[in-house]
Backbone bond lengths (Angstrom), bond angles and torsions (degrees), N, CA, C in turn:
res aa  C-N    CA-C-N  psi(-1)  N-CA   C-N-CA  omega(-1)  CA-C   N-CA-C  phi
1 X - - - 1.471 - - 1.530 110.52 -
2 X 1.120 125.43 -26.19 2.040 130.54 -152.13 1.696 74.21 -96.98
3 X 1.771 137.30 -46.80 1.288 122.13 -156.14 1.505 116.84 -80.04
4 X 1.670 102.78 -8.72 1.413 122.45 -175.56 1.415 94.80 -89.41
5 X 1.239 132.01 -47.64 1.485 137.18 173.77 1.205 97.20 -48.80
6 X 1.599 137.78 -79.07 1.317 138.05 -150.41 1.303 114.40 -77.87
7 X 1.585 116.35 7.12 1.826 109.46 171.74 1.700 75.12 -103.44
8 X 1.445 119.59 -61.15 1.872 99.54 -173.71 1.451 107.39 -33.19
9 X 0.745 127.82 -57.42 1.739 119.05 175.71 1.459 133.70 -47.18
10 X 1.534 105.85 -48.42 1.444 99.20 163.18 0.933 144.07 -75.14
11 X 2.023 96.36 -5.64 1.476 102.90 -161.63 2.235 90.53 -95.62
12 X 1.338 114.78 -17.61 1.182 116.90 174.27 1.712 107.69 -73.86
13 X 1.453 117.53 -33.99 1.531 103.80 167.71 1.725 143.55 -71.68
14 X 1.734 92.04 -18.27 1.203 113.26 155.08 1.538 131.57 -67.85
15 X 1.073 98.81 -34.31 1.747 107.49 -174.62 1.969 90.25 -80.93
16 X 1.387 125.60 -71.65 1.505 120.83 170.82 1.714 102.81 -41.76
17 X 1.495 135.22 -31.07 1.522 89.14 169.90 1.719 118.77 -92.71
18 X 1.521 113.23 -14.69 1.536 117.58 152.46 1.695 105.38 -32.10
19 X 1.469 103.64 -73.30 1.423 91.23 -169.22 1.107 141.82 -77.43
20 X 1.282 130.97 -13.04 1.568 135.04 126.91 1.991 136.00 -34.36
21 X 1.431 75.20 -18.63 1.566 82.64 -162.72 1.926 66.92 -92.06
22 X 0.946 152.69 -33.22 1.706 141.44 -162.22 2.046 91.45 -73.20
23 X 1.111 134.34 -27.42 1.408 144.64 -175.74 1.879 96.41 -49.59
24 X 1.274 122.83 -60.62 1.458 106.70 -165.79 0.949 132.45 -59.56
25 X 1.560 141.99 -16.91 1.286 146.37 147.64 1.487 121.13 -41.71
26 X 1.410 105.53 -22.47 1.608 103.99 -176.92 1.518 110.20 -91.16
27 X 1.053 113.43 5.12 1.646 126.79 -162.57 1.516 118.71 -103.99
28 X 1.580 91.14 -25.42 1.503 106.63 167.12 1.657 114.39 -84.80
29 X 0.877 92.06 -22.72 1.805 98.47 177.35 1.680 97.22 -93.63
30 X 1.004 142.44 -56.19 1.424 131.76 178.89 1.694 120.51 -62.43
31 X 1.120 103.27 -14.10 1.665 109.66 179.48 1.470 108.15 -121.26
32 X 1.789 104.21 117.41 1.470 96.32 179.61 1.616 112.55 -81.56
33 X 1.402 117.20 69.26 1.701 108.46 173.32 1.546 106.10 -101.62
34 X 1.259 111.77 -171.94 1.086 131.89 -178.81 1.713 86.94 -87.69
35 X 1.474 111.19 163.78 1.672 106.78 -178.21 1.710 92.54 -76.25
36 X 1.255 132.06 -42.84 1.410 120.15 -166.36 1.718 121.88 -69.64
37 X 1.251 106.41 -26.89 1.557 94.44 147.10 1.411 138.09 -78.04
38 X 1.208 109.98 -10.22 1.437 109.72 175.24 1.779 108.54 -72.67
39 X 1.527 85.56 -49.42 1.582 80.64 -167.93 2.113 105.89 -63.80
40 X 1.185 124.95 -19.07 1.026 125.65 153.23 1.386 129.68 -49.08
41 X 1.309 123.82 -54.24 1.635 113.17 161.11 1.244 110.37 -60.43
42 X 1.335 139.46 -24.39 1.717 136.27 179.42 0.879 73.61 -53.68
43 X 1.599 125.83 -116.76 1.219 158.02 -121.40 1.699 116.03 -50.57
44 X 1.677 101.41 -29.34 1.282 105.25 175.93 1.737 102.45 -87.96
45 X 1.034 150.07 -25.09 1.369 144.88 -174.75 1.899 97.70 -93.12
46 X 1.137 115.39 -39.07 1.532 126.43 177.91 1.762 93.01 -50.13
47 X 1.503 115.84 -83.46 1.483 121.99 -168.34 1.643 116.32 -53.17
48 X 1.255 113.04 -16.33 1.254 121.47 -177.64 1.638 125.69 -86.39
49 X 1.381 105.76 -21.86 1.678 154.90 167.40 1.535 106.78 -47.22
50 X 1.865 79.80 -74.93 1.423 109.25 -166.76 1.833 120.25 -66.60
51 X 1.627 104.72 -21.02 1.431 110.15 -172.26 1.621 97.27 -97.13
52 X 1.015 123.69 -38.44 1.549 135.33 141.17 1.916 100.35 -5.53
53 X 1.132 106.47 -94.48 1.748 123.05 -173.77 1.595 103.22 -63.20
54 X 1.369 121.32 -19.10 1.314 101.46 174.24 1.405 118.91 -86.26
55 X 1.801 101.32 -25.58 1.499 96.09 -164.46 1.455 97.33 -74.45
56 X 1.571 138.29 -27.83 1.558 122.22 -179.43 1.619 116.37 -81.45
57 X 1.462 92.12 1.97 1.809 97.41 172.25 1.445 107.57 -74.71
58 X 1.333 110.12 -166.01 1.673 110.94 173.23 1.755 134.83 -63.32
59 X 0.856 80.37 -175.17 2.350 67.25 170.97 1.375 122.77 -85.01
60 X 1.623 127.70 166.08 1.593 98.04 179.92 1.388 108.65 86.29
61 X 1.021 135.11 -13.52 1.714 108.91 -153.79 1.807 79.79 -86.32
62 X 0.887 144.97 -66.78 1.433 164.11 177.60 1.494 107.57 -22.91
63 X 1.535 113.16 -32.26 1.425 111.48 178.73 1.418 123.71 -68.10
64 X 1.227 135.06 153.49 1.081 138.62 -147.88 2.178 95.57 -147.19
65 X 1.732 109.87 119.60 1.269 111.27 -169.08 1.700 94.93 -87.21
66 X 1.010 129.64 117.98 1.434 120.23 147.66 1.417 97.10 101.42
67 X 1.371 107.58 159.89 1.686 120.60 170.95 1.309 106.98 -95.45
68 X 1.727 132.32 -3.57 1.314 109.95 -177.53 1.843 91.17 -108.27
69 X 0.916 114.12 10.80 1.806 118.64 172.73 1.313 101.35 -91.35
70 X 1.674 125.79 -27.35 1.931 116.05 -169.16 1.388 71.24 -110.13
71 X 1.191 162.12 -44.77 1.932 126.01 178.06 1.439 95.35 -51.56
72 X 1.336 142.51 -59.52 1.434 134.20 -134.60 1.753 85.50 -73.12
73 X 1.348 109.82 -42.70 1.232 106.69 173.56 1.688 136.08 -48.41
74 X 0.968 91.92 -28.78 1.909 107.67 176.39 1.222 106.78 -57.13
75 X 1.812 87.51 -69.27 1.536 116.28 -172.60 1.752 114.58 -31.88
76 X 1.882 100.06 -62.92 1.593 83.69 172.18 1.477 135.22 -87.36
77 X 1.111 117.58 -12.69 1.598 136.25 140.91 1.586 96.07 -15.64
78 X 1.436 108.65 -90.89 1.870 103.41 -175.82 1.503 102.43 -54.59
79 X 1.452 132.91 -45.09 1.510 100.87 -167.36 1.400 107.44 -60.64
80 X 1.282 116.52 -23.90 2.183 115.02 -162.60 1.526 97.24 -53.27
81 X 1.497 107.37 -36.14 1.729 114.63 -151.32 1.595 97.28 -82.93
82 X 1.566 100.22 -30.45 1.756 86.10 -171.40 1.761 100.16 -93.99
83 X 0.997 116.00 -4.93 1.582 125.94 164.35 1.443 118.24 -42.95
84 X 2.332 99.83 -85.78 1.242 85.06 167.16 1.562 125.54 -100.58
85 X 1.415 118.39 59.29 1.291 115.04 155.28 1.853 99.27 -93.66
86 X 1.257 111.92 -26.04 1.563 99.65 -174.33 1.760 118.32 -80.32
87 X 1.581 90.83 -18.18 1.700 95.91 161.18 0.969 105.33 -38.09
88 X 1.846 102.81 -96.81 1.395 128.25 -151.64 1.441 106.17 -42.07
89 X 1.577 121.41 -28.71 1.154 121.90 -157.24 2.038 90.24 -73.72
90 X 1.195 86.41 -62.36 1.834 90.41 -179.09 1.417 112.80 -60.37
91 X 1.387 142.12 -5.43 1.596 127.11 153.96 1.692 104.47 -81.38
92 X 1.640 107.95 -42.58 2.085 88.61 172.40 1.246 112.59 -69.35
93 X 0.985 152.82 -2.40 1.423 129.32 -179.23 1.558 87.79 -95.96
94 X 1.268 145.38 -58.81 1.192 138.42 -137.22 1.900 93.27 -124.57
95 X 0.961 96.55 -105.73 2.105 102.99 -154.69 1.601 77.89 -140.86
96 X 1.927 89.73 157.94 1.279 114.24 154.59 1.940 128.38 -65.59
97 X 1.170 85.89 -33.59 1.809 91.30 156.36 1.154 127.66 -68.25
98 X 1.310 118.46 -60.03 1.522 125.00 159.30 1.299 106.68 -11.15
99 X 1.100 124.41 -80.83 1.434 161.86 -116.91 1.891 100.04 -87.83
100 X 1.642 90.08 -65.59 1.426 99.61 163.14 1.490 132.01 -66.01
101 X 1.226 103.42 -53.10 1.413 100.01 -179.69 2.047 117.16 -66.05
102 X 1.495 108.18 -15.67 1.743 87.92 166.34 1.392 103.26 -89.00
103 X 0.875 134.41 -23.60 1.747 137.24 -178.19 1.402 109.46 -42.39
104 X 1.221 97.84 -33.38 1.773 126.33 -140.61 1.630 89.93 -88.43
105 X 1.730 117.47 -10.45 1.319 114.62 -171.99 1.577 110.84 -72.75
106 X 1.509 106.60 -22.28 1.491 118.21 -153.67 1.868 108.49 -52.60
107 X 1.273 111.97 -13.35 2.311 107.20 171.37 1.461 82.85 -62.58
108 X 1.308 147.29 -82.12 1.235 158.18 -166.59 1.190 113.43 -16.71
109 X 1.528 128.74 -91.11 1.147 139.06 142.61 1.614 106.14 -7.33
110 X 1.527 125.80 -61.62 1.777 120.88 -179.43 1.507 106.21 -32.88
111 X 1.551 89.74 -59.27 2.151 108.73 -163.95 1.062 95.78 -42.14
112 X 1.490 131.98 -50.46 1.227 147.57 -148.62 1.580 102.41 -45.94
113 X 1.817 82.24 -73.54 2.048 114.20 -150.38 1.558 74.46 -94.25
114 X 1.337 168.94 -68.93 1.304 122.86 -167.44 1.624 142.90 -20.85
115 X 1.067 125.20 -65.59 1.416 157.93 -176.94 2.021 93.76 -64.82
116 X 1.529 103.98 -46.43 1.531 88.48 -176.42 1.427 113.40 -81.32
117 X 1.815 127.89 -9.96 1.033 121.71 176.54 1.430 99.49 -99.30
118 X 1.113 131.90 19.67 1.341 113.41 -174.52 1.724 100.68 -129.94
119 X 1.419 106.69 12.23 1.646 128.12 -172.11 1.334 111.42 58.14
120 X 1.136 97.13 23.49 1.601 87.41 -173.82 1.911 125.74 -97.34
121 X 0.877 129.17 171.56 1.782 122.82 -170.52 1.778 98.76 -91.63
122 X 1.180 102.76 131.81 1.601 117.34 175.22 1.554 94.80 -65.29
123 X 1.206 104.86 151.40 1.208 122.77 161.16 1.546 130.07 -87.36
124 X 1.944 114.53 -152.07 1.338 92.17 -165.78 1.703 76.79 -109.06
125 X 1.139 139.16 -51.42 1.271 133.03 169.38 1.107 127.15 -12.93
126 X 1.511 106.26 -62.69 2.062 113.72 168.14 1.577 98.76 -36.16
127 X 1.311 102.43 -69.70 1.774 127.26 -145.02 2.312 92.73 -45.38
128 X 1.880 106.59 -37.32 1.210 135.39 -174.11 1.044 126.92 -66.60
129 X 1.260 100.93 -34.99 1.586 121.40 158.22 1.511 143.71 -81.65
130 X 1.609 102.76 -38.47 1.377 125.16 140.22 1.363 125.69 -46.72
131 X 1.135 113.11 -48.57 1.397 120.83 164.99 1.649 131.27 -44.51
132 X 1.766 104.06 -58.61 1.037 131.53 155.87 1.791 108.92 -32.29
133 X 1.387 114.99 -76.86 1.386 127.08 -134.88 1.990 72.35 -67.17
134 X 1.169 131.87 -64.80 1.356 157.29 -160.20 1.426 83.50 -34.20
135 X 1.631 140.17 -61.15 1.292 139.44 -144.38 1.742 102.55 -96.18
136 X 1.503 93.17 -16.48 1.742 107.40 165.05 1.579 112.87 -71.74
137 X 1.103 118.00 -83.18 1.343 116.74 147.82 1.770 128.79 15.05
138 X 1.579 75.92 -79.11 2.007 95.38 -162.95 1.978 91.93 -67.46
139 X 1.271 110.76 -28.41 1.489 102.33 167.69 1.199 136.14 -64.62
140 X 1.467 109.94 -34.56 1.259 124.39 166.18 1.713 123.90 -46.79
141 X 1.367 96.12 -55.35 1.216 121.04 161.08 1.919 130.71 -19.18
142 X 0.864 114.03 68.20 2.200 91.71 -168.08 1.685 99.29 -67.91
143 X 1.130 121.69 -18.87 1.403 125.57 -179.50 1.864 132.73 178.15
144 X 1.280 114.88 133.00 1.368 126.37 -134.29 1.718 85.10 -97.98
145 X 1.016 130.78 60.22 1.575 162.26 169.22 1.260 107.72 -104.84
146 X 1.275 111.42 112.33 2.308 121.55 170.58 1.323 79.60 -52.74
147 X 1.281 128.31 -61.92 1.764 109.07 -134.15 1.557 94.27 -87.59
148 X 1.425 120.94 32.46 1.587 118.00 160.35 1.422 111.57 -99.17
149 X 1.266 126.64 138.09 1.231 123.37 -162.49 1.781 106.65 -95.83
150 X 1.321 125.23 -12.47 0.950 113.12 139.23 1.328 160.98 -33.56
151 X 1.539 94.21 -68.95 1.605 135.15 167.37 2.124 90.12 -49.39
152 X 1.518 102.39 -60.58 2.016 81.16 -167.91 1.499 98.03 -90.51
153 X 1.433 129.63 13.15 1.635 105.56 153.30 1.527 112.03 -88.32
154 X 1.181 131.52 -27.03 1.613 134.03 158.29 1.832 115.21 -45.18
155 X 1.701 104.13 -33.99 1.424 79.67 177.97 1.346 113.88 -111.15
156 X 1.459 126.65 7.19 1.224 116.89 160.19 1.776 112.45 -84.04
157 X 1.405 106.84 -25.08 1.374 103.46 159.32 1.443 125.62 -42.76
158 X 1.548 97.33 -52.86 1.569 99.82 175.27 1.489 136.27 -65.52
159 X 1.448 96.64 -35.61 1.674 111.99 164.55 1.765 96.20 -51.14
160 X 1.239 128.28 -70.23 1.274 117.72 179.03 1.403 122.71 -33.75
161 X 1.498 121.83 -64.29 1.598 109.10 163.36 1.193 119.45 -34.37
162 X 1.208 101.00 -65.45 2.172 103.35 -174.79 1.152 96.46 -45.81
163 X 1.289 162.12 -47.97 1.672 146.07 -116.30 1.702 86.93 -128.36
164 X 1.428 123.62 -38.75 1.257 111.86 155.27 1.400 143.79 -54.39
165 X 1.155 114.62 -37.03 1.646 150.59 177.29 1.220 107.56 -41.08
166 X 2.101 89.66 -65.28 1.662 114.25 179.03 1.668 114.64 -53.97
167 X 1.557 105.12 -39.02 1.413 104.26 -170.26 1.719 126.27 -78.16
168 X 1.241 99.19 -19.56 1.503 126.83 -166.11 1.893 87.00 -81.79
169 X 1.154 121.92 -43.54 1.468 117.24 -170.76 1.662 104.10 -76.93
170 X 1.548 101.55 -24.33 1.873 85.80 176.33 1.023 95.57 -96.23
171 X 1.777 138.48 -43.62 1.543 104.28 -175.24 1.401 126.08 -64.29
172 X 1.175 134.39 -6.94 1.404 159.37 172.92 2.270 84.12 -42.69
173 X 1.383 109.13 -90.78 1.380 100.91 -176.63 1.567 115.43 -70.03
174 X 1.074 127.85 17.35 1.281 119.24 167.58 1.708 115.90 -113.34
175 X 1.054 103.17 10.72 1.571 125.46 -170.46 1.594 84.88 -104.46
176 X 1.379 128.62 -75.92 1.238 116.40 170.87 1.556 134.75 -33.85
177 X 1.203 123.22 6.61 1.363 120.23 164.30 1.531 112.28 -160.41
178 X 1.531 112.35 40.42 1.612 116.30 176.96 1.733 92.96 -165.47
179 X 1.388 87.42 144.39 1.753 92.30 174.82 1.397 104.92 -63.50
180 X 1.671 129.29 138.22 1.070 136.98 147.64 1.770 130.21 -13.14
181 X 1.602 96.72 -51.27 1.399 104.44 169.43 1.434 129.71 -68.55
182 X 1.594 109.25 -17.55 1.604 131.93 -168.65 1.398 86.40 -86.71
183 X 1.419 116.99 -47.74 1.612 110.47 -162.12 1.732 108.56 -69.20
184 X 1.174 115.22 -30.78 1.821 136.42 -165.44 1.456 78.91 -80.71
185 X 1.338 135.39 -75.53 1.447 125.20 -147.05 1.533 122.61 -65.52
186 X 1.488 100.15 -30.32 1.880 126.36 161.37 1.194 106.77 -60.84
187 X 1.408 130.99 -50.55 1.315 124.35 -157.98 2.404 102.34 -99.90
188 X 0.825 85.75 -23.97 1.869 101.45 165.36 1.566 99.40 -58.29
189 X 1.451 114.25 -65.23 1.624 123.11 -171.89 1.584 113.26 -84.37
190 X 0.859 113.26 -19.36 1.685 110.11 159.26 1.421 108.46 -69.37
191 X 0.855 115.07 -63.57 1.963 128.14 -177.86 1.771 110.68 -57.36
192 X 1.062 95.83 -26.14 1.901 84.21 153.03 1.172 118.23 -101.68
193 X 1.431 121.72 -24.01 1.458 100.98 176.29 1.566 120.92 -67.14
194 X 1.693 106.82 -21.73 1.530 110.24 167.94 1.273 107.42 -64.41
195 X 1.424 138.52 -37.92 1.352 118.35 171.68 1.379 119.85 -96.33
196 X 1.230 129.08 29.61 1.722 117.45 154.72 1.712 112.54 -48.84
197 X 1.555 103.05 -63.19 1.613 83.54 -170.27 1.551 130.10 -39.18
198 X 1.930 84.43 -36.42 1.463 72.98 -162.09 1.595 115.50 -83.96
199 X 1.605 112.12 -14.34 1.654 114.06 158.18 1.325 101.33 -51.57
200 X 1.398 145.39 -58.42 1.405 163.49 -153.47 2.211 89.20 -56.32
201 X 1.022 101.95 -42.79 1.684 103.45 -170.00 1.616 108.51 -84.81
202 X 0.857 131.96 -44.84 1.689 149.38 -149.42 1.346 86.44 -101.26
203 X 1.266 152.51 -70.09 1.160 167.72 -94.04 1.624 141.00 -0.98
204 X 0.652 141.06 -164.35 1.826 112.18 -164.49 1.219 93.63 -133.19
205 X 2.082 95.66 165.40 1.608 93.47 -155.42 1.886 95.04 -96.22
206 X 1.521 90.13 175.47 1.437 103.60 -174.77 1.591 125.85 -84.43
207 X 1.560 110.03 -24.46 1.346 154.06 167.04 1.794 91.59 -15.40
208 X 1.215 107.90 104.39 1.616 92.40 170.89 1.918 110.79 -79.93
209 X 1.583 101.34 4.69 1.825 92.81 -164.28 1.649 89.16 -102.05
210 X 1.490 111.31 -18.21 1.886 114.32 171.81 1.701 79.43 -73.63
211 X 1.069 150.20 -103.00 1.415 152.45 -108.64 1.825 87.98 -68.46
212 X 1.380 115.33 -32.87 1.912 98.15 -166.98 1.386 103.86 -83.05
213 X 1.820 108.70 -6.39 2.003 96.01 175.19 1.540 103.15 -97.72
214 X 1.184 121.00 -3.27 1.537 115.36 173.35 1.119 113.48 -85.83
215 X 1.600 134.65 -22.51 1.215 155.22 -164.65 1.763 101.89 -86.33
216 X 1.600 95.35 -68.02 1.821 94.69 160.02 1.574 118.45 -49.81
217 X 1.572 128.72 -46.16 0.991 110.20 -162.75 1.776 107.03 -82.25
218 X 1.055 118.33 -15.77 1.585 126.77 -176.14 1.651 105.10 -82.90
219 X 1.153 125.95 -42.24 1.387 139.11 -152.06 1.829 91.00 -97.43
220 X 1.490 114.20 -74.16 1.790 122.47 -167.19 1.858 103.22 -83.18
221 X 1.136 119.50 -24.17 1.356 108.17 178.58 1.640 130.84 -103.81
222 X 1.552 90.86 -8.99 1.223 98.57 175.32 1.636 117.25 -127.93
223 X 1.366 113.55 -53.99 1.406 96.32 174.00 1.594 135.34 -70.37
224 X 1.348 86.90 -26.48 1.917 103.64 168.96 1.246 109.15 -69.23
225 X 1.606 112.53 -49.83 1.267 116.62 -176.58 1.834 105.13 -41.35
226 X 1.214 113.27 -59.40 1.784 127.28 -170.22 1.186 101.57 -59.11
227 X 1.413 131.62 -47.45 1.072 142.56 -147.77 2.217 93.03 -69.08
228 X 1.067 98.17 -42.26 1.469 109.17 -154.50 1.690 99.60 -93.33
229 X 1.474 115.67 -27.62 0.989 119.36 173.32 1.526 118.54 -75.74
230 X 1.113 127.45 -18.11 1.426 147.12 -172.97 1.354 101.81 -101.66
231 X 1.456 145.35 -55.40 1.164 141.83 147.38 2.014 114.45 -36.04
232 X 0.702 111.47 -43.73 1.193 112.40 -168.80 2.188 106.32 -77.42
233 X 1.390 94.50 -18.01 1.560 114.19 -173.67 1.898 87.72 -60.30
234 X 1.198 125.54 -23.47 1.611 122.80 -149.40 1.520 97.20 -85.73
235 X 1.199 104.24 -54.90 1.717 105.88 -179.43 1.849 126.24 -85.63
236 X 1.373 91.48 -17.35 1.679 111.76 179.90 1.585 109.73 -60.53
237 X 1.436 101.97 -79.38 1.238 146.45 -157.32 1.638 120.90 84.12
238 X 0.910 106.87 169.13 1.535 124.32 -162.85 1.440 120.31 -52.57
239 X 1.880 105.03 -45.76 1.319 114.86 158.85 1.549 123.79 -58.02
240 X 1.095 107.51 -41.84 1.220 105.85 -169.24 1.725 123.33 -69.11
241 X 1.879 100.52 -33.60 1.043 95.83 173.41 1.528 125.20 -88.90
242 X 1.262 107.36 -5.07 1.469 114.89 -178.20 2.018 94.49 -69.35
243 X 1.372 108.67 -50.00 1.840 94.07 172.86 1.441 117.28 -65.49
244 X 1.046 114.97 -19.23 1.415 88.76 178.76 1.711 108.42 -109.32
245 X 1.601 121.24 29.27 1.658 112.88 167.34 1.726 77.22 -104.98
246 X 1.252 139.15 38.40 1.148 129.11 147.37 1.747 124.71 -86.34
247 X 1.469 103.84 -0.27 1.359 122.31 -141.95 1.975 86.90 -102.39
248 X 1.581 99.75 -19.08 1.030 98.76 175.76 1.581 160.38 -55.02
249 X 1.682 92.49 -33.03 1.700 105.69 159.03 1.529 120.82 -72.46
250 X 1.540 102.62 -15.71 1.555 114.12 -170.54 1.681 102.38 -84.12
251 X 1.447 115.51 -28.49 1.349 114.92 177.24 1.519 116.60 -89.22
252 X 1.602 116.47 12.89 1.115 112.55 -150.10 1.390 94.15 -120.78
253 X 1.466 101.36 -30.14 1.281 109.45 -165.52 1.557 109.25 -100.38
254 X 1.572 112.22 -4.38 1.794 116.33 177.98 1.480 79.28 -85.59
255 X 1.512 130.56 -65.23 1.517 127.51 -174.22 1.497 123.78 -26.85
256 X 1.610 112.51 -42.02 1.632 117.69 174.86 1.471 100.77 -71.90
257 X 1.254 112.24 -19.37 2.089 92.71 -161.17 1.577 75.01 -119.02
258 X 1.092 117.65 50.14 1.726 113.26 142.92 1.404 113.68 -148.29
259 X 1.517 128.17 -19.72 1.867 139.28 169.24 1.757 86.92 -101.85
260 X 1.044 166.94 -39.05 1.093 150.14 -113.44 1.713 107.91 -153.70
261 X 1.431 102.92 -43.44 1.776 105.53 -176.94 1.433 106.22 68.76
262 X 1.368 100.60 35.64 1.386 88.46 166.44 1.450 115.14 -91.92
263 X 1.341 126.71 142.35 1.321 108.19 169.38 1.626 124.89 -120.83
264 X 1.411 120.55 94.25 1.545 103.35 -166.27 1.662 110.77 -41.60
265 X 1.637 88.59 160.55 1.501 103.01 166.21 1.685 128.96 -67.22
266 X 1.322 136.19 -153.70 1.256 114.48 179.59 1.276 83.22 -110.20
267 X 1.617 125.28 -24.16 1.693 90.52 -166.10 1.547 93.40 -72.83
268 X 1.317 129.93 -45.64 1.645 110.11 -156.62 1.481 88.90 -73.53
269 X 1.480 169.50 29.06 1.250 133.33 108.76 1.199 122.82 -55.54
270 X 1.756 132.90 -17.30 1.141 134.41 170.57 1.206 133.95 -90.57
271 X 1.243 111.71 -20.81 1.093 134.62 144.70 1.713 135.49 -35.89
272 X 1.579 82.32 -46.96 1.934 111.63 -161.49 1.577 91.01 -97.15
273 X 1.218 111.06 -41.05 1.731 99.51 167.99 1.219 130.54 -53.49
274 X 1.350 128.01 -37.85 1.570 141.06 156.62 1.337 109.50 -47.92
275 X 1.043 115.74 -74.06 1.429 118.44 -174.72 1.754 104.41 -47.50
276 X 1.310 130.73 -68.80 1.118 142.31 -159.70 1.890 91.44 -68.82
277 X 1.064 120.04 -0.98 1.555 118.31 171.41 1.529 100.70 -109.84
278 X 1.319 129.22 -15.62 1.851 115.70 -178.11 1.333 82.33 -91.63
279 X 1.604 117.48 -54.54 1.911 96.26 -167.30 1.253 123.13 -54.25
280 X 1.728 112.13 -29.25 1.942 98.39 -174.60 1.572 102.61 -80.71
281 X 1.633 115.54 -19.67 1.376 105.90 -172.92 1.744 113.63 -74.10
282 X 1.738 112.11 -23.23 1.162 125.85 174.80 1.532 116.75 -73.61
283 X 1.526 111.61 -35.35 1.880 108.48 173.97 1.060 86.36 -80.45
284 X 1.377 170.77 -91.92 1.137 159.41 -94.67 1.865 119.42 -76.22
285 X 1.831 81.30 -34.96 1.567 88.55 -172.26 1.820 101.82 -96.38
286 X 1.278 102.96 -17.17 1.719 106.98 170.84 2.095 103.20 -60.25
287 X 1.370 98.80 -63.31 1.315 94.65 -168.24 1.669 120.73 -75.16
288 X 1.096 103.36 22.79 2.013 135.33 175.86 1.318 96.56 -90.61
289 X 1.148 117.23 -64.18 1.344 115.65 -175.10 1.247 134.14 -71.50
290 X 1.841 105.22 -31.21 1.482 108.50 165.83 1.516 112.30 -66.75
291 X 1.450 113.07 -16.89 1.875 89.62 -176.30 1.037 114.81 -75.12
């Protein structure tokens, strides 16, 4: 009965950090920044959060094995920052759906760059799924025009998958020998220090009601969010929660058409259904193979 209790539990902390983690799309529409300062107040209230919960955690959490583990660390540190700067960038130009649902391509993109970093030959499944997400996509699409604001929130969306994709495969072995939270709080504080200059140029606003949604979104959407999602990894397991952070464009996008009124169109729900059917069919068959 207590082990049936303690997966009900994790499996309720997973779904609350799913649905928090659906909160950042609305943040770009409520805050007039540029996307690269936003993701700069994340990351600086996020890492600040996060060293917060580590320092009353155990000892060690802060240590770092090896010098090619704090490069690998840099490394995705800058991709996180140029990640979600291409979000935010692809929910302001276009919609919070938009935005989410190409992001949402990034299992796809995995199938992809697995098999090519591991030298190995793609299959016909990848090739099936790719295919899929592509005809998801091109639906989304009303027309393959730059000056459609669709069309360039789909591909900064997509840059976001790709740059996620990439990151998820290196934290993948760096997760294996550092707490989750060590890796988030390193890679949070690397990723602002890549954007000081450019906070340093633009300069940030004075707005104490901009500084209390960067504070929420750095502090309740992101470090709590991890915090609970990583806790919740213990009783879940890995598969399980990887299907349901699929749940995420779906919580993201009831969230805009209830703070925002946005209402997608039918093609980008039809669109976003394809896609959101190659990615769960693509984690599903990834974490098949790891067992």
């Amino acid at each position: 009965m207590r082990a049936v209790s303690t997966r009900a539990n994790s499996l309720a902390e997973i779904h609350l950090a799913v649905f928090l983690f659906g909160f950042p799309g609305l943040f770009a529409k409520w805050l007039a920044w540029p996307p690269a300062l936003i993701v700069f107040g994340r990351v600086a209230f996020a890492s600040l959060a996060l060293a917060i919960v580590m320092g009353l955690g155990r000892r060690g959490l802060f240590r770092i094995a090896g010098r090619r583990d704090a490069a690998r660390l840099v490394l995705c540190g800058a991709i996180l920052a140029a990640h979600w700067t291409m979000f935010f960038r692809s929910v302001q130009v276009s919609s919070v759906a938009v935005g989410l649902l190409a992001y949402s391509s990034f299992p796809v993109f995995t199938a992809f760059l697995e098999p090519l970093l591991a030298r190995e030959r793609w299959d016909r499944e990848s090739l099936a799924f790719a295919l899929a997400c592509v005809a998801g996509i091109a639906l989304i699409v009303p027309r393959f025009d730059l000056t459609d604001s669709v069309l360039r929130g789909v591909l900064w969306g997509l840059g976001a998958g790709l740059s996620f994709s990439v990151l998820s495969l290196l934290n993948r072995d760096l997760a294996s020998r550092h707490s989750s939270l060590a890796v988030a709080f390193y890679q949070d504080l690397v990723a602002g220090l890549c954007l000081v200059p450019v906070a340093w140029r633009l300069g940030l606003s004075h707005s104490a009601r901009d500084w209390a949604l960067v504070a929420v979104l750095g502090i309740f959407c992101t470090a709590v969010a991890h915090s609970l999602f990583i806790n919740g990894l213990k009783g879940a397991g890995a598969r399980t929660a990887s299907i349901l952070s699929s749940l995420e464009p779906v919580y993201g996008i009831l969230l805009a058409l209830a703070f925002l009124k946005e209402i997608p169109s039918l093609r980008t729900v039809s669109g976003g259904a394809i896609v959101l059917a190659a990615a769960l069919a693509a984690t599903v068959r990834s974490r098949r193979r790891e067992a």
